[in-house]
N, C-alpha and C positions, 0 to 999 in steps of 0.2 A: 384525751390528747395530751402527750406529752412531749414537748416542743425539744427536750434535751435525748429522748430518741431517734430524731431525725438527724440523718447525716447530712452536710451540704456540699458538695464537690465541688469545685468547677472544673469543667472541659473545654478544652484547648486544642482547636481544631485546625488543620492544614492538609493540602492535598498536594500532590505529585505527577506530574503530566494533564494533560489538556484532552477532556471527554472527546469531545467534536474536532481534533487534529490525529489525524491517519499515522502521521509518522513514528507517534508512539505508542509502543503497542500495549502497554498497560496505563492502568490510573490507579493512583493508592491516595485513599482516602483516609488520615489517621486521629489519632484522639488520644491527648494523653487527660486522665480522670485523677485527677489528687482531693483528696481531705486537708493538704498540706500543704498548697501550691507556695505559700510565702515560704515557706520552710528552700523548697529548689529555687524557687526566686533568688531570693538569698543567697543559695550556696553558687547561685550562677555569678551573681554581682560579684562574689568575691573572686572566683576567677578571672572573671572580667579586668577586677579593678589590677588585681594582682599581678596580670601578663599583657595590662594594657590591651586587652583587644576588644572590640568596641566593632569589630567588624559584625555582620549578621552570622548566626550559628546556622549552616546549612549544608545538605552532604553536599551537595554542588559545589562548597566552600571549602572542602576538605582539601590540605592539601600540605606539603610535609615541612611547613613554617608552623602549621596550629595542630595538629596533629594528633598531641599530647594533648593541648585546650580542649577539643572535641571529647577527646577518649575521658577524660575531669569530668565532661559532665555529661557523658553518658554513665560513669561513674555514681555520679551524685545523684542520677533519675534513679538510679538503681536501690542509691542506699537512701533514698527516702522511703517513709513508713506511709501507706494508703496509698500513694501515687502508682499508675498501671495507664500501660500502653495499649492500643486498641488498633485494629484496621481492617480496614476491608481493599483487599486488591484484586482488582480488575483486569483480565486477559481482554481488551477489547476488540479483538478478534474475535472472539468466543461470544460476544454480546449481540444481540438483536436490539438495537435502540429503536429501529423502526416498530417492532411489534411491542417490545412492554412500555415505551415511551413516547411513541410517534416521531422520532429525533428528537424530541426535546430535550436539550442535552443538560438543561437546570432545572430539568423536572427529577432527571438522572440524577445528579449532586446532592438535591435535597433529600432526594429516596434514599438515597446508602447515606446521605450523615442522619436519617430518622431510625435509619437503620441499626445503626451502630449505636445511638444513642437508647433504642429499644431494647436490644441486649448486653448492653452496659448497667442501666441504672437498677439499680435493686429496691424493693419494695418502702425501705426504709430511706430513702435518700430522695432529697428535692437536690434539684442540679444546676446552675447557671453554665452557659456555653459560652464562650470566645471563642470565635470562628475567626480562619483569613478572610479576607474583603476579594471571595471568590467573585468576580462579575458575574449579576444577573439581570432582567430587563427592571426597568423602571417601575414596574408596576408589579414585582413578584410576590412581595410581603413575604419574602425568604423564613426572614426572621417570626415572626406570627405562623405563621403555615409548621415551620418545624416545631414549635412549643406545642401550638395546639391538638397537631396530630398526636404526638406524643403522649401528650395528657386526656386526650381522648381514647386513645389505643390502652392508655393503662387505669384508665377510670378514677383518675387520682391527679394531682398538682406532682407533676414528676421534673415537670422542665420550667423553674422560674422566672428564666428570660433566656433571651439566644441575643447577641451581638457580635455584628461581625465589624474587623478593623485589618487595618495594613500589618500583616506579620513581623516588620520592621518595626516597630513599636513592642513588641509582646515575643520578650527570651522565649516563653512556654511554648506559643504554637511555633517560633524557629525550635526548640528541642524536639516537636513533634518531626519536625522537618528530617531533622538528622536521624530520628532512629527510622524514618518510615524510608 
């Protein structure tokens, strides 16, 4: 075992529309995966700092004051090295939540972000997650349930922890936001 073969990312997770709300007819589930996250962290602060916005980065946010702040750091996701976007979107029309979920609609959430996390991490890569603080019941062990599956499913230490927080706090999963 050689410990400077292992890559370690983190993943930066956010979603887009509400599973169990009819009126929207998709759900986009995204992830953005870096080797390099302080590297965008960084080039976001400086944005930030530079045009004073301090507002939250989200396309819902978009609008023809920050515009050009937006377009910087979708700019900057771009021209970081190992950093990569992911998603799983949802026609929820198209979905039978009754038959592969029972409606459980955070059994839903967790299944497409195991999912994404499945074919995202590569053989050589242990991973930490930062998730949005998507609501689930009190008793779901969101966080436990997604690691384990994971590392069960790949027979290996693939997912080192999952934690989830207020995307207000965390540039990364708001950049998720805006490219998804």
């Amino acid at each position: 075992f050689n410990d400077k073969e292992i890559k370690t990312p983190v993943c930066f997770f956010d979603e887009t529309g509400i599973l169990n709300n009819k009126i929207d007819k998709f759900f986009v589930l995204g992830m953005i995966k870096s080797l390099r996250s302080f590297k965008l962290n960084n080039f976001i602060k400086k944005i930030r700092d530079k045009n004073h916005f301090y507002d939250e980065i989200k396309w819902k946010k978009v609008n023809s004051k920050n515009l050009e702040i937006m377009k910087n750091v979708i700019k900057g996701f771009l021209s970081v090295y190992n950093t990569d976007f992911y998603c799983v979107v949802l026609n929820k029309h198209n979905m039978d939540f009754e038959k592969y979920f029972n409606n459980d609609f955070f059994k839903a959430y967790k299944s497409f972000t195991i999912l994404l996390l499945k074919r995202s991490i590569q053989k050589d890569e242990i991973v930490s997650v930062i998730a949005d603080h998507y609501s689930t019941p009190n008793k779901d062990e969101f966080e436990a349930k997604v690691r384990n599956y994971v590392n069960d499913h790949n027979k290996a230490l693939s997912v080192h922890s999952v934690i989830r927080i207020h995307s207000k706090g965390c540039d990364l999963i708001q950049v998720a936001d805006l490219l998804m």
